[in-house]
C-alpha positions in Angstrom: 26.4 10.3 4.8 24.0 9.1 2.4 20.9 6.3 3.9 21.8 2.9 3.2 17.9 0.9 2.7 18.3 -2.1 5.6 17.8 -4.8 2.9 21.6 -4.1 1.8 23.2 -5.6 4.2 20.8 -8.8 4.3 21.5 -9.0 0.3 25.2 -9.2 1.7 24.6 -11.8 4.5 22.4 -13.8 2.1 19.6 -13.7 4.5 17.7 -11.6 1.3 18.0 -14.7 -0.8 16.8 -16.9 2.1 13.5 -15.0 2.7 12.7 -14.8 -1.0 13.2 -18.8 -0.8 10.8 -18.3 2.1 8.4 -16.9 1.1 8.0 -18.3 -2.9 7.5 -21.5 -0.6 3.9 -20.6 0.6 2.8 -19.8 -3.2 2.3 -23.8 -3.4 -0.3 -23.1 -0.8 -1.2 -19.8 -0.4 -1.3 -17.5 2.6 -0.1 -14.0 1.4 -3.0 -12.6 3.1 -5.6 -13.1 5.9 -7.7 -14.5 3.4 -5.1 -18.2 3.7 -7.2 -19.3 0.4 -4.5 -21.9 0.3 -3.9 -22.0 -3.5 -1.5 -23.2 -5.6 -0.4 -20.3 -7.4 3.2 -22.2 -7.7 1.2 -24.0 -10.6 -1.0 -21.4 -11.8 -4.5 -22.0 -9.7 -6.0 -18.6 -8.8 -6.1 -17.4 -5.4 -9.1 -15.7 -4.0 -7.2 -12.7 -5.2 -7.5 -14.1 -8.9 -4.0 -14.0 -9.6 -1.5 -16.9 -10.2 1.7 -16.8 -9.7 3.9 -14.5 -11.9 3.0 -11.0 -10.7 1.5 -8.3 -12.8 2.6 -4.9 -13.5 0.0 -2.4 -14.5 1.5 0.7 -14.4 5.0 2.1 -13.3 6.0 5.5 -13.1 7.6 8.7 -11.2 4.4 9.7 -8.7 4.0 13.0 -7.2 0.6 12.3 -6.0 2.3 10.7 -2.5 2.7 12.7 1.1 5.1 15.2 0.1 7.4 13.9 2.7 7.4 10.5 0.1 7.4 12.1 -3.4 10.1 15.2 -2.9 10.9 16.6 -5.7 11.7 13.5 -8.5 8.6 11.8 -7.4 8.2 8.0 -5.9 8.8 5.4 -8.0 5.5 3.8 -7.9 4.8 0.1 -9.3 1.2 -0.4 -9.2 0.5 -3.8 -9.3 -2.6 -5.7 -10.6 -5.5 -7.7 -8.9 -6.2 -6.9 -5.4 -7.2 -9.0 -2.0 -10.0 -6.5 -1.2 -12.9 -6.0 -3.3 -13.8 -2.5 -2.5 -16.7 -1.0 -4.1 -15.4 2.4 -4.3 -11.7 1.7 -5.4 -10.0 4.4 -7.2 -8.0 1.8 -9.0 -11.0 -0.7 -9.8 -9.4 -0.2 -13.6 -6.7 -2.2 -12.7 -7.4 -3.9 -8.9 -10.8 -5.2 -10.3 -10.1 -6.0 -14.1 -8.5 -10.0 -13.5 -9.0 -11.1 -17.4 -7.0 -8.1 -18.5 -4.8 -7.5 -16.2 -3.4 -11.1 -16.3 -2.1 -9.7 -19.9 0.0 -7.7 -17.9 2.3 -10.5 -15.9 5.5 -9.9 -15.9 9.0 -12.4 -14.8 10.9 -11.5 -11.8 14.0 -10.4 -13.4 11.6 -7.8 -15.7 10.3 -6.5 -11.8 13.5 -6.3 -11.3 14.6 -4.7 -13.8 11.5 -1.5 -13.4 12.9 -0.9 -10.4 16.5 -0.6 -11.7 14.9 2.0 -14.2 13.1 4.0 -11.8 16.4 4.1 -9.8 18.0 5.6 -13.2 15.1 7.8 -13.5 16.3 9.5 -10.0 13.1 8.7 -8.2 13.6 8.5 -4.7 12.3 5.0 -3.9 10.6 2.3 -4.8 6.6 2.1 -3.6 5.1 -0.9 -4.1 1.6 0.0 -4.8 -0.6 -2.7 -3.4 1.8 -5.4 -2.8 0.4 -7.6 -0.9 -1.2 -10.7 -3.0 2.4 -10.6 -5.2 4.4 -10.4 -1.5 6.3 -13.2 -1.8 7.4 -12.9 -6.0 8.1 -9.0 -5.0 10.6 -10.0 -2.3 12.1 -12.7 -5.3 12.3 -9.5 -7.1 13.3 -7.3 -4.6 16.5 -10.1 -4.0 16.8 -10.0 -7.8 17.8 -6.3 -7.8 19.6 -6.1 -4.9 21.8 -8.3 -6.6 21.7 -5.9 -10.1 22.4 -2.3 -7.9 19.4 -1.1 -6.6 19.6 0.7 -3.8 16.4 2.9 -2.8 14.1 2.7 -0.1 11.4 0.6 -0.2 7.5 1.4 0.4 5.2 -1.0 1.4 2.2 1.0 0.1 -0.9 -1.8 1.2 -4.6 -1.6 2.0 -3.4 -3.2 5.8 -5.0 -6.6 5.1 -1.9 -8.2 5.5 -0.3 -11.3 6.5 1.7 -10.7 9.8 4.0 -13.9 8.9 4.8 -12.4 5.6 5.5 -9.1 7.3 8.0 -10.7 9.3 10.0 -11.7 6.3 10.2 -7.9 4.9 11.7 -6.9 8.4 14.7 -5.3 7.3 13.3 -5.3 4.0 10.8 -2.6 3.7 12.4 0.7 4.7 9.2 2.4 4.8 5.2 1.3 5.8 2.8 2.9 4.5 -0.4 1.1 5.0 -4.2 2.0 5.0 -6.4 1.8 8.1 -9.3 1.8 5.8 -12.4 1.0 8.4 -12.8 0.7 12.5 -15.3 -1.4 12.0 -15.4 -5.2 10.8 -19.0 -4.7 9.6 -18.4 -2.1 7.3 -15.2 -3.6 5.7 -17.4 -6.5 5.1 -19.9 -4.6 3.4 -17.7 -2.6 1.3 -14.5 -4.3 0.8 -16.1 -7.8 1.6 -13.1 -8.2 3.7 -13.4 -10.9 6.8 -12.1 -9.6 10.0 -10.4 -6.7 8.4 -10.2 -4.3 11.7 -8.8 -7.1 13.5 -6.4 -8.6 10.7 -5.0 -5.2 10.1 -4.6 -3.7 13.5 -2.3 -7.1 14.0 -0.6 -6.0 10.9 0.0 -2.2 11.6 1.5 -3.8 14.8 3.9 -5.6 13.4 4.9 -2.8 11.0 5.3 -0.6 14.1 7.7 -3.0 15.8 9.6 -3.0 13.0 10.4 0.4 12.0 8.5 2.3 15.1 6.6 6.2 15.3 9.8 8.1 14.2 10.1 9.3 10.2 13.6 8.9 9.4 14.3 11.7 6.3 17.4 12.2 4.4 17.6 16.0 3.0 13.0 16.8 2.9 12.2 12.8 2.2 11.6 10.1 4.6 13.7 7.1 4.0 12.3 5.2 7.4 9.7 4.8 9.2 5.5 4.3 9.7 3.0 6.5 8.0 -0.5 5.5 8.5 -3.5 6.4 5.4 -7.1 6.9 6.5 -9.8 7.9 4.1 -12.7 9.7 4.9 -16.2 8.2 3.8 -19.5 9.6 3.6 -21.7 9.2 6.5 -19.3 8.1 9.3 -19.2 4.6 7.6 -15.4 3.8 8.1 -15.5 4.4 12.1 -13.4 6.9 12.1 -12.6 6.9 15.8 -11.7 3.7 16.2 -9.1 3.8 14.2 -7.8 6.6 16.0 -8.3 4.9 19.4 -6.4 2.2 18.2 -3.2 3.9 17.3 -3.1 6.2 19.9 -3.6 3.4 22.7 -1.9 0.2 21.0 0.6 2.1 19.1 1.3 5.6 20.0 -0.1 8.8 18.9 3.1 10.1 17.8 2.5 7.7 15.0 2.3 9.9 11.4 -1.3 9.6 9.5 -2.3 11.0 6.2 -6.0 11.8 6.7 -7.4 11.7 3.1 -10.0 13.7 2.0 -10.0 12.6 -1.2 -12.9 9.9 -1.6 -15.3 10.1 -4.6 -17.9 8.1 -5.5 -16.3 5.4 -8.0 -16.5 1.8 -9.5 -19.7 0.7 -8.1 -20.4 3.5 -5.2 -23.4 5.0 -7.1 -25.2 2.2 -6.4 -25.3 2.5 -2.5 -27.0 5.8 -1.0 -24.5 6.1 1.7 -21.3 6.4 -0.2 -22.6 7.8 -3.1 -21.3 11.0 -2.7 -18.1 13.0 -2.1 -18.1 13.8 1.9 -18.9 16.9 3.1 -16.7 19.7 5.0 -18.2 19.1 8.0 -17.3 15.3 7.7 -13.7 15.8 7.5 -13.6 18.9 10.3 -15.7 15.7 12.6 -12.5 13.3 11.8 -10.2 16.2 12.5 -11.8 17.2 15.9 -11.4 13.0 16.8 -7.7 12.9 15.6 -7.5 16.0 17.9 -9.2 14.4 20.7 -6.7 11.6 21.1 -3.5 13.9 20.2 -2.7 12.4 17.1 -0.8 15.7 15.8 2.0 14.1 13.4 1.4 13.8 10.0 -0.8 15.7 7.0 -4.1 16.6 5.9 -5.6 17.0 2.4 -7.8 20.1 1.3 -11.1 19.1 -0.2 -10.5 19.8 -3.6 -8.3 16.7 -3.5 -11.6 15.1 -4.3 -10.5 16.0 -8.0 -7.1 15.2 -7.9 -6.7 11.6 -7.5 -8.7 10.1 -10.1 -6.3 7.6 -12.0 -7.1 6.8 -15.9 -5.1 3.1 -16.2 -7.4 2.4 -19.3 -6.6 5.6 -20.8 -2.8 5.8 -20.2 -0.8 3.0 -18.1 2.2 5.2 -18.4 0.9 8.1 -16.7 -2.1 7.5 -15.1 -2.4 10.4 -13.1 -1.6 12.3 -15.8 0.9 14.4 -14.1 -1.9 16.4 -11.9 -0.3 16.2 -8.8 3.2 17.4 -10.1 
């Protein structure tokens, strides 16, 4: 019998339409995120995220750069969204998450959402990831109600850098089939100084909770692809800056360490990284063996690691090719 996603049945009961209605609500006054900037994006103001309220589509396309356990052999259906709530200095994606004048060029309606994800349905991917969702939550889950409505019926990722709005979490309970969130630092001073991100550590531990209530440790797979469950990103820095063992700590002792992670090795020094002497750099093997021996040390023993030459391997061109960014390397 073939997985039916959760929101389905609340498309069914209505209770899909509701939450969209819920949740397009807060866009007079914004609280998407932790950052509560309180803007009127209903009427166009720009939130701290400097977006407004349609949401914008940079790039959609089959991915086979995810865990394997997420691209399978079509690839994820990845929607990469524009603007972002974080401000990170090294961001991969700076092209499009840091870009606001030119990627506003790229807003789409809610039916045309809707409608990518009908055509990466027909192009056999096996879900939908929403690559940082959270600033358009609320239009996504107005699209997401849109194309319930039109047929869809794959899995959902909630792909997100974990600075996340625990209220607006709540209304993709049933929604979201599939959390796959960042831990990106154990320490708020750090996210402060790289992501200039308020109470990050704390904002997203609260977050990762909630995601854990709602779909728990256990990966739910249909045939070699999960359809269900938690799966928890950290990326390695140079120099020990994203506290490393902190985040581990927390998962193991607030959530449980049968929780999956995806330890990336992949960090490279990007956007504006070559301007700080501490993350200028790719890290070093003994770096990632350090964070290996910590995940070790509080039995963290589900989920994947990435081989060093990854550091090549997930460097996006969105300037060069919105269609296929990655071009294809990680087929």
């Amino acid at each position: 019998m073939s997985f039916t996603p959760s929101y389905i049945k609340l498309h069914e009961s209505g209770e899909l339409q509701r939450r969209a209605l819920l949740a397009d609500a807060t866009m007079s006054s914004c609280s998407s995120c932790p950052r509560n900037c309180l803007s009127d994006r209903m009427n166009d103001e720009l939130g701290v995220c400097l977006s407004g309220y349609l949401p914008i589509v940079s790039s959609y396309t089959a991915h086979f750069g995810e865990e394997p356990v997420l691209s399978g052999s079509r690839g994820a259906g990845n929607i990469f969204f524009g603007n972002c709530n974080l401000r990170c200095v090294f961001c991969q994606n700076y092209e499009i998450s840091q870009n606001w004048k030119a990627e506003r060029k790229h807003e789409v309606s809610f039916e045309r959402l809707a409608s990518i994800m009908l055509e990466l349905q027909e192009k056999q991917c096996h879900n939908i990831g929403l690559v940082s969702p959270t600033h358009f939550s609320a239009q996504i889950l107005r699209s997401i109600s849109i194309a319930a409505r039109m047929g869809l019926k794959l899995p959902i990722i909630y792909n997100t850098n974990g600075y996340d709005s625990v209220d607006m979490l709540k209304l993709y309970d049933g929604v979201a089939d599939i959390y796959l969130p960042d831990i990106k630092y154990g320490s708020d001073e750090s996210a402060g100084k790289y992501s200039k991100a308020d109470k990050y550590f704390e904002k997203a531990k609260l977050a990762v909770k909630e995601m854990f209530r709602q779909v728990g440790s256990e990966l739910v797979y249909e045939g070699d692809v999960v359809v269900r469950g938690l799966i928890i990103r950290h990326l390695v820095l140079p120099n020990g800056i994203a506290e490393s063992e902190e985040v581990f700590k927390f998962i193991a002792k607030e959530l449980s360490p049968e929780v999956h992670v995806s330890l990336m090795s992949q960090y490279f020094p990007t956007n504006k990284a070559e301007k700080d002497i501490l993350i200028n750099r790719t890290i070093r093997a003994s770096e990632y063996e350090k964070v290996l021996d910590m995940m070790e040390k509080y039995q963290i023993n589900n989920g994947w690691i990435q081989e060093m030459e990854s550091q090549e391997n997930y460097r996006p061109e969105f300037m060069k090719d919105r269609i296929d960014p990655f071009n294809n390397k990680n087929a």
